[in-house]
C-alpha positions as CSV (number, residue, x, y, z in Angstrom):
1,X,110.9,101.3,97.5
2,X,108.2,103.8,97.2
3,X,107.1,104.7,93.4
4,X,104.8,107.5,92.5
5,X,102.9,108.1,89.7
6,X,101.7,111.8,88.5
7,X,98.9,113.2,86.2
8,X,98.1,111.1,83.3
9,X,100.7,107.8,84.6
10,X,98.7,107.6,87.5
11,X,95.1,107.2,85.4
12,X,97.3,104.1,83.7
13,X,98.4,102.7,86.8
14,X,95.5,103.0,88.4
15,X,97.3,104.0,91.5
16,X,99.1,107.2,92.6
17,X,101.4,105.1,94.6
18,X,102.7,101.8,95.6
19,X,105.3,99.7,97.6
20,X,107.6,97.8,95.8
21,X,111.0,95.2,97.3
22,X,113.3,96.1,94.7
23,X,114.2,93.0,92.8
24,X,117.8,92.1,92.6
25,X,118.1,92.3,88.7
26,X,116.9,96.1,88.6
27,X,120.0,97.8,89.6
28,X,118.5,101.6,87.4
29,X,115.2,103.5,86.9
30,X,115.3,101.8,83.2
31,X,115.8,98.3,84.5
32,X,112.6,98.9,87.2
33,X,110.5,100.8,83.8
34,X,111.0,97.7,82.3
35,X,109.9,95.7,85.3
36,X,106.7,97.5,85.9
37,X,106.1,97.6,81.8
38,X,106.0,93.7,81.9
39,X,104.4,93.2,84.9
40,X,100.9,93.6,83.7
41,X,98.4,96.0,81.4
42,X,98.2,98.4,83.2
43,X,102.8,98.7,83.3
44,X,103.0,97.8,79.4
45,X,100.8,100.9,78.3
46,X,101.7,103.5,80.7
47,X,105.6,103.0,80.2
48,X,105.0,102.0,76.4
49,X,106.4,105.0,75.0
50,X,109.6,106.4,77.7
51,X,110.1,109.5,75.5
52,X,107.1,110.9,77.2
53,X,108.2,110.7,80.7
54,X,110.4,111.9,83.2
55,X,111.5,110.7,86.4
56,X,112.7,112.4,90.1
57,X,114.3,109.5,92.4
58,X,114.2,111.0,96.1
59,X,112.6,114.2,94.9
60,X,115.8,115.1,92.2
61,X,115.2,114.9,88.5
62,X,117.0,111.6,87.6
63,X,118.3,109.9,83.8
64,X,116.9,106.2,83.4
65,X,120.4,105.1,84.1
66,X,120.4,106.0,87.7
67,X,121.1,103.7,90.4
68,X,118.6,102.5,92.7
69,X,118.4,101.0,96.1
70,X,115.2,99.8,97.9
71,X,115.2,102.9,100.0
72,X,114.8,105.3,97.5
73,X,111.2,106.9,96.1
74,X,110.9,106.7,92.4
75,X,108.2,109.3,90.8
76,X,107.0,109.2,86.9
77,X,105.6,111.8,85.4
78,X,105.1,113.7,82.2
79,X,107.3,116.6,80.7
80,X,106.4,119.6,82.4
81,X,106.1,122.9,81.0
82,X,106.0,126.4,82.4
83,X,104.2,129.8,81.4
């Protein structure tokens, strides 16, 4: 799986991207924000608060109870606004 991470998630992460084999307990985009929020730091303060994100899985705007499989490409990323 290929995750993304946009504007200020990727100053948390560190990282604007990264590889990940999709563990067999995260089955949704919650279940893997959790993952990544207890893997280290770095996860538990960028995904502290998940009223301030959003997420696309394979470029589509996605709800945190969508399924994943380890050929998708995950991207976090703040609300957007327009003007």
């Amino acid at each position: 799986m290929k995750i993304c991470y946009f504007a200020w998630m990727r100053e948390k992460m560190d990282m604007a991207e990264e590889e990940l084999t999709l563990p067999t307990t995260i089955k949704t985009v919650a279940d893997l924000m959790d993952f990544l929020k207890k893997r280290d730091e770095k996860g538990a303060h960028a995904f502290d608060d998940s009223s301030l994100l959003r997420v696309a899985v394979n470029q589509s705007f996605a709800n945190f109870d969508h399924p994943l499989s380890d050929s998708d490409e995950v991207a976090f990323f703040p609300p957007v606004t327009g003007g």
